[in-house]
C-alpha positions as CSV (number, residue, x, y, z in Angstrom):
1,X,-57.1,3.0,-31.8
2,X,-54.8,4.3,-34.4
3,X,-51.8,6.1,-33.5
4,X,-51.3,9.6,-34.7
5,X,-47.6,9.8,-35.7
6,X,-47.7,13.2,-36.8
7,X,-45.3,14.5,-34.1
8,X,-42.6,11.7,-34.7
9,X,-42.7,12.4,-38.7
10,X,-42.7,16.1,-38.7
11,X,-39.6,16.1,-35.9
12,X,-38.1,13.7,-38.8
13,X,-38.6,16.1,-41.5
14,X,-37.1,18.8,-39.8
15,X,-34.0,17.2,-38.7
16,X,-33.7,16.1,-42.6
17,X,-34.2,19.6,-43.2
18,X,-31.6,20.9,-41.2
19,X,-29.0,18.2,-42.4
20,X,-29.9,19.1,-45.4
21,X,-29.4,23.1,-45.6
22,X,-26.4,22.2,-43.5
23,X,-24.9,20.2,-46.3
24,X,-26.3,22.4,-49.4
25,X,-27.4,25.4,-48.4
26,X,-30.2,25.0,-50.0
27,X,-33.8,24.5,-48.3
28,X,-36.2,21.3,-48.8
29,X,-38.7,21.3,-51.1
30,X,-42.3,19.7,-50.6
31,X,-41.7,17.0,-53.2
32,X,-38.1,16.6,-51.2
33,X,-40.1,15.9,-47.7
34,X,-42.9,14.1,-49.1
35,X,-39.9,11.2,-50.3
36,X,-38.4,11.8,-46.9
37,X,-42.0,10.7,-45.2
38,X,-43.3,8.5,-47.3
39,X,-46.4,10.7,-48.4
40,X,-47.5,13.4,-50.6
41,X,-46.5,16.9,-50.9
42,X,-49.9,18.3,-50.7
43,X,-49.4,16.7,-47.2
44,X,-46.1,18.4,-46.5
45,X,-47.1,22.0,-48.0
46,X,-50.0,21.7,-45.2
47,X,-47.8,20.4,-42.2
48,X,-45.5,22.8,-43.0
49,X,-47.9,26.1,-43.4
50,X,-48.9,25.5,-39.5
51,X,-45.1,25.3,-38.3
52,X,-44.6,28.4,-40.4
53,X,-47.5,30.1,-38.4
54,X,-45.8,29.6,-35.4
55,X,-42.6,30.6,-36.0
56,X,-40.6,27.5,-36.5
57,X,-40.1,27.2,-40.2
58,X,-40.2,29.6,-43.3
59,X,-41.0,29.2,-46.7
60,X,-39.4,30.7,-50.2
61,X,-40.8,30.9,-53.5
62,X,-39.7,30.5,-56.9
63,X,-36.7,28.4,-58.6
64,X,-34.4,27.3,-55.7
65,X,-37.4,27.7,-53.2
66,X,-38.6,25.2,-50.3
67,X,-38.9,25.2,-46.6
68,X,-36.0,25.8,-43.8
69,X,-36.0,25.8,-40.3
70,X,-36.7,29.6,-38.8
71,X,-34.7,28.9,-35.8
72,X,-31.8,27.2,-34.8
73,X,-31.9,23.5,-33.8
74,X,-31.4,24.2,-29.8
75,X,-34.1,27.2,-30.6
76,X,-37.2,24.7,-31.1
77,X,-38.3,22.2,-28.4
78,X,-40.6,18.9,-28.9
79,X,-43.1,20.9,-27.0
80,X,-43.1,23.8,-29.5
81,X,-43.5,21.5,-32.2
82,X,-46.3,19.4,-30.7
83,X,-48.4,23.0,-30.5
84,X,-47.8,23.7,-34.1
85,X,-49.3,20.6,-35.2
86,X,-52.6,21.1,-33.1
87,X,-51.7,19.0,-30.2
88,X,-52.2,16.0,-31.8
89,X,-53.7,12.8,-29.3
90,X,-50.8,11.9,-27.5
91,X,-53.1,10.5,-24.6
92,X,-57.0,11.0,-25.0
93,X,-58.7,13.8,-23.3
94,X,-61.4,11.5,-21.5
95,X,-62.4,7.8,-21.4
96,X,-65.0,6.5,-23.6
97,X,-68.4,6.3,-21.9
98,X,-69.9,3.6,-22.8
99,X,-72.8,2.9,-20.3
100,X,-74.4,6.7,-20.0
101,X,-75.5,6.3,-16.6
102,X,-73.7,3.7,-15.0
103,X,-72.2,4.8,-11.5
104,X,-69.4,2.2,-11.6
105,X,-68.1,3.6,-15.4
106,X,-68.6,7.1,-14.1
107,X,-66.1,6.3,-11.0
108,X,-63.4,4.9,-13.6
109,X,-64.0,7.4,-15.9
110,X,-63.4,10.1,-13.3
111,X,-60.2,8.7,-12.4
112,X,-58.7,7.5,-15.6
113,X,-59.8,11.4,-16.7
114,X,-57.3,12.7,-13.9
115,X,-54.7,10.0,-14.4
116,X,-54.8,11.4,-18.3
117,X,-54.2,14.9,-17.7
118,X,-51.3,14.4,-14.9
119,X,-49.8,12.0,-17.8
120,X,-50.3,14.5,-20.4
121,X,-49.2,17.6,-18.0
122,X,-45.9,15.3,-17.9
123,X,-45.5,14.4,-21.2
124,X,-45.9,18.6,-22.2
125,X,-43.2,19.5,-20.2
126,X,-40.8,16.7,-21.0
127,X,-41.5,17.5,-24.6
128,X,-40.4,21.3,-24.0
129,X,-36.8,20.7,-21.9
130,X,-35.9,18.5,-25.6
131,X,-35.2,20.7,-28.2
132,X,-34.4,19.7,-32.0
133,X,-30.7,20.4,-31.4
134,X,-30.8,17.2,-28.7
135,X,-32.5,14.3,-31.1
136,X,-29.5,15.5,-33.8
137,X,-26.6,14.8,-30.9
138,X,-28.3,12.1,-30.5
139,X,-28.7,10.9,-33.5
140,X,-24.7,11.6,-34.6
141,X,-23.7,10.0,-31.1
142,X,-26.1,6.4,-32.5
143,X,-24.3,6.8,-36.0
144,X,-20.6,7.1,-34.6
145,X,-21.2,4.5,-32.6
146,X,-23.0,1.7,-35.2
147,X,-20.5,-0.8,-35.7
148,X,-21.9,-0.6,-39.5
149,X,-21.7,3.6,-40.2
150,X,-19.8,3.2,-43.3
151,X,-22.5,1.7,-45.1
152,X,-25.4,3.7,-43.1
153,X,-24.1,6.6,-44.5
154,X,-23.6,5.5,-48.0
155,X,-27.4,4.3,-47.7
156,X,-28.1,7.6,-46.1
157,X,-25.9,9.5,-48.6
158,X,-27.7,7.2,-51.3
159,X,-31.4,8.1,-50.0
160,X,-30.9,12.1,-49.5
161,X,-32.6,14.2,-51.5
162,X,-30.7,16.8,-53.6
């Protein structure tokens, strides 16, 4: 089963985004992201349009123009960005059935099924007490401490988008 890692890249984008307003002013473009996650900006422009919908980024026009965060970084949980993006499969909804009919697959079904949900009803409310604010501290915290920052953030510095 593949893994959808929408959740994971879009929280990636964002904290790029924010670093990057922070240090500019300016917001991101699509073509900016896209290099950021390694995909294309038709891609991005889509991703982005459902945040937008709900709230979390916004969008401007023209010369100068990109996307920016709507709210600040302890302003946005994990759980409000999981909703934007549809709710992508974090866990699936229901076992496979396999053998229509058979009692002893409907019996593990039924209680993978509720093992699922509890799982998921976990996972949702973990991902709404972490807000965007909380993976950036975290994030500074891992750089100050990497024996190596110096040349992280030259790489970094090297690899940021203008």
């Amino acid at each position: 089963m593949k893994r959808d890692s929408r959740l994971s890249n879009i929280l990636h984008a964002l904290l790029h985004m924010a670093e990057h307003e922070a240090r500019t002013g300016a917001p991101m473009t699509s073509d900016q992201l896209a290099v950021c996650l390694s995909t294309n900006p038709v891609v991005v422009r889509r991703t982005m349009a459902g945040l937008r919908e709900q709230g979390l980024v916004a969008s401007e026009k023209g010369h100068g123009g990109g996307w920016r965060l709507a709210r600040p970084l302890d302003q946005v949980t994990l759980g409000q960005v999981n909703t934007a993006l549809g709710e992508p499969g974090l866990f699936p909804e229901a076992p496979p059935v396999e053998a229509d009919g058979c009692l002893v697959e409907a019996a593990v079904n039924d209680a993978l099924a509720g093992t699922y949900a509890a799982a998921r009803a976990l996972l949702v409310a973990r991902l709404n007490e972490i807000t965007l604010a909380d993976l950036a501290a975290d994030f500074a915290r891992r750089m100050a401490e990497h024996p190596k920052r110096d040349l992280l953030n030259a790489r970094l510095n090297a690899h940021r988008p203008e």
